[in-house]
C-alpha angles and dihedrals in degrees: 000000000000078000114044077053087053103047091042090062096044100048083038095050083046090046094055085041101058085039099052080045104062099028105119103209116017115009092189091057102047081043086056093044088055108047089052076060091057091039087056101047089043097052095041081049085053100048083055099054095041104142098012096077126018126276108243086050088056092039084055097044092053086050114039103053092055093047085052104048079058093047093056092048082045093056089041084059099047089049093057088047098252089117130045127191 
């Protein structure tokens, strides 16, 4: 389970990545588009395996993929100088 979670949040975060990097107008956006996309496929996923896996397993596998989508489009835009921290 520890890495199916893994794995989620690193292909997710690449997956917001590649597509803040080729958006042509607003990276954030497409990224955000994105990751309810995810939301929506991971919680539909869930729904299927209720009662087959825990919950908490199935509650952070419908939370952690989407934040991390954002969090890909959010490093694509740090690395073009639009965020700053």
């Amino acid at each position: 389970m520890t890495m199916n979670v893994g794995l989620a949040l690193i292909f997710s975060m690449l997956g917001g990545y590649i597509t803040a990097r080729y958006a042509e107008g607003s990276p954030l956006a497409h990224a955000f588009m994105l990751a309810i996309v995810v939301l929506l496929l991971h919680a539909g996923s869930a729904l299927s395996m209720k009662g087959k896996q825990p919950v908490y397993y199935l509650f952070v596998l419908i939370i952690i993929p989407p934040l991390a989508v954002l969090a890909g489009g959010m490093l694509r835009l740090h690395q073009l100088g639009v965020l700053h921290w």
